[in-house]
N, C-alpha and C positions, 0 to 999 in steps of 0.2 A: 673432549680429551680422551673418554673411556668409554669404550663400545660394549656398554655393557645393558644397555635401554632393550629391552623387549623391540623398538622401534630399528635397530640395530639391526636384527638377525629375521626379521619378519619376513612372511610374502607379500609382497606388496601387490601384486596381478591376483584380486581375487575374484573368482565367478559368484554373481550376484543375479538375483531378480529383482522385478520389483513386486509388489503386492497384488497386480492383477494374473500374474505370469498363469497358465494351467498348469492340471495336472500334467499331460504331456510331455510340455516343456519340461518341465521338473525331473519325471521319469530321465529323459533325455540326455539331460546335463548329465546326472547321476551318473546316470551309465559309461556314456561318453567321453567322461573327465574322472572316468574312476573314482570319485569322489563319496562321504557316506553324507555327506550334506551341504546347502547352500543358503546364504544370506539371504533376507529380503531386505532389502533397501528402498527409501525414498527416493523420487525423485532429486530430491538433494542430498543424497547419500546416506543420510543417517539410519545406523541400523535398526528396524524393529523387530525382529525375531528371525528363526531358524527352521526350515524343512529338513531334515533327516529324512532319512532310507525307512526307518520304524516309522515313521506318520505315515509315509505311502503305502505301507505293505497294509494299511491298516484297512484300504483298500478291499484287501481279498477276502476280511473278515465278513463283507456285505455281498460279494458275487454271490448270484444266487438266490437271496434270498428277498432282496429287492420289495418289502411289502411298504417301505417309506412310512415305518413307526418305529418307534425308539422301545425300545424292550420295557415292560410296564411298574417294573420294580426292579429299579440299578440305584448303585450306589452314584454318587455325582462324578466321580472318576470317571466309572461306565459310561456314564450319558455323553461324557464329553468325547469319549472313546470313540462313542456312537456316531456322531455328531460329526466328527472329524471325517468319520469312514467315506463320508457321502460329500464333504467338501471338494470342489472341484477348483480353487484357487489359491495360489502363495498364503494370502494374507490370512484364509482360514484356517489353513492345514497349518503353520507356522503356530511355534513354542516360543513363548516370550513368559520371562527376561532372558535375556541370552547372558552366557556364560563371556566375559570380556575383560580386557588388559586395556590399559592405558600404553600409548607411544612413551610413556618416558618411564612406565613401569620397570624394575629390575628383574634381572634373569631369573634370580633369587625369587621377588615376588612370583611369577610367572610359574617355578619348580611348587611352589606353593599352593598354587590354586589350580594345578592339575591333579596335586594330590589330592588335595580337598575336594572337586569336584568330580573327578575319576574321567571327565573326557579327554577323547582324542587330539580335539583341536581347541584352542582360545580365540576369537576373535580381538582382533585391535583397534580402537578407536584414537579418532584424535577429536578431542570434544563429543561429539556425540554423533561422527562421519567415520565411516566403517572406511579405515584408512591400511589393512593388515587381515594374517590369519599366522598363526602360531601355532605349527606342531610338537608333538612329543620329541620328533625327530630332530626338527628345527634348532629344540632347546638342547639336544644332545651335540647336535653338530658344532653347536657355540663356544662347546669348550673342548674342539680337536682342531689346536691352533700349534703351529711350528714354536719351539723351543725359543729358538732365538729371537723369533720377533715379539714374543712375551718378555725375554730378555730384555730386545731391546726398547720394546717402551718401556719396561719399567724405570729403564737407568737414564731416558731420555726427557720420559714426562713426568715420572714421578718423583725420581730422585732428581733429575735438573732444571726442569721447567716449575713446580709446581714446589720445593722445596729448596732448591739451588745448593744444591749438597757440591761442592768440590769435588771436581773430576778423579775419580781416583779413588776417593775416600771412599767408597760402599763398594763390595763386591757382589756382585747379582749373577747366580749359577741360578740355572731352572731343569728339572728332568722331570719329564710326564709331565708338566702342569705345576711340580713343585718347585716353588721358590724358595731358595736360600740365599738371604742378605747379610753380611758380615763385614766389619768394616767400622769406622767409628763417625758416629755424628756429634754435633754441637751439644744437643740436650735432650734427656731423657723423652720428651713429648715428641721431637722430631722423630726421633726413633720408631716410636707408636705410631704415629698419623701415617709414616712411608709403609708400617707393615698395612693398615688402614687402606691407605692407596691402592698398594700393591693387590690387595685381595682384590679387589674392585675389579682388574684391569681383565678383558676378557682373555679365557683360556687358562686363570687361574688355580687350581684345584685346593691348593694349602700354600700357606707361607711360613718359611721356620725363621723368624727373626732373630740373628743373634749376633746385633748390632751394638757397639759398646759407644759409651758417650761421657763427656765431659762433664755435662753439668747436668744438675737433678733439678729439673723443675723450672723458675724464672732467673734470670741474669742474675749472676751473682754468687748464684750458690754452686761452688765446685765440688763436684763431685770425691768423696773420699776413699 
């Protein structure tokens, strides 16, 4: 009913390797597809970590100096630093746990866990199969949706399909994203759940409820 799922607005075409891929290759993509990083995947899709642009460069930290010993007193960061630098395949060079959304995850959630984690992109799973890739950009774009067809689902799915409000009784104005519903329903909880709904629906921003109703609470009780 509400295109509001992370799985919604995702990339679904996304460049993947697998765990043997090289360095090479790796560089390649990168460059190629403008990208600052790429998935490793199974051969049955499921994701197990991430190449970035910052593992590769890590690279340049070792040109040069080439004596195949690890520096004699590093901290365990270091060592790993170290370690990486001379790895010549996906499944070494790659950072695990990867930063990831669920397909049925909300926009909402999604705005959340980019804050918290500060990356660029989320990956999307369905089960444990790298089925998406979610940008900042992505999650912006989600809610620069036309007026009217916010409009009109709301008064379609929300108010008719999903609550069966009478043709007429609710008026549904929307500008930028804001919705104002006014108009009278049955009973005070209907009220609630449609503004409830309404927020859900994608391209959302705010809703000003000020929906008047007959009755407070369960049958019976008429409103005074």
């Amino acid at each position: 009913m509400y295109q509001t799922t992370v799985g919604a607005v995702m990339t679904r075409e996304v460049i993947a390797v697998g765990p043997d891929a090289d360095f090479t290759t790796l560089v390649e993509l990168l460059v190629s597809h403008d990208i600052g990083a790429v998935p490793v995947v199974s051969e049955e899709g499921v994701l197990l970590g991430v190449v970035s642009e910052s593992d590769l460069v890590l690279k340049h930290e070792q040109l040069g100096e080439g004596d195949g010993k690890p520096p004699s007193l590093v901290l365990r960061r270091a060592r790993q630093r170290w370690q990486k630098s001379w790895a010549t395949r996906a499944f070494d060079l790659m950072i695990t746990p990867v930063y990831a959304l669920d397909v049925r995850d909300s926009l909402g959630a999604a705005a959340r866990e980019f804050g918290r984690s500060g990356v660029r992109r989320l990956y999307v799973l369905e089960g444990r199969t790298l089925a998406g890739v979610l940008t900042r950009g992505d999650l912006l774009k989600a809610f620069v949706r036309d007026d009217e067809d916010i409009r009109r689902e709301i008064r379609h799915e929300v108010l008719g399909r999903a609550l069966a409000v009478a043709d007429g009784a609710v008026e549904v104005n929307v500008d930028r994203g804001v919705v104002t519903m006014s108009g009278e329903v049955e009973r005070r909880t209907e009220g609630e759940l449609a503004q409830r709904l309404a927020e859900h629906v994608l391209g959302v921003v705010h809703v000003h409820n000020l929906l008047d109703y007959r009755l407070d609470g369960a049958p019976g009780l008429a409103r005074r």
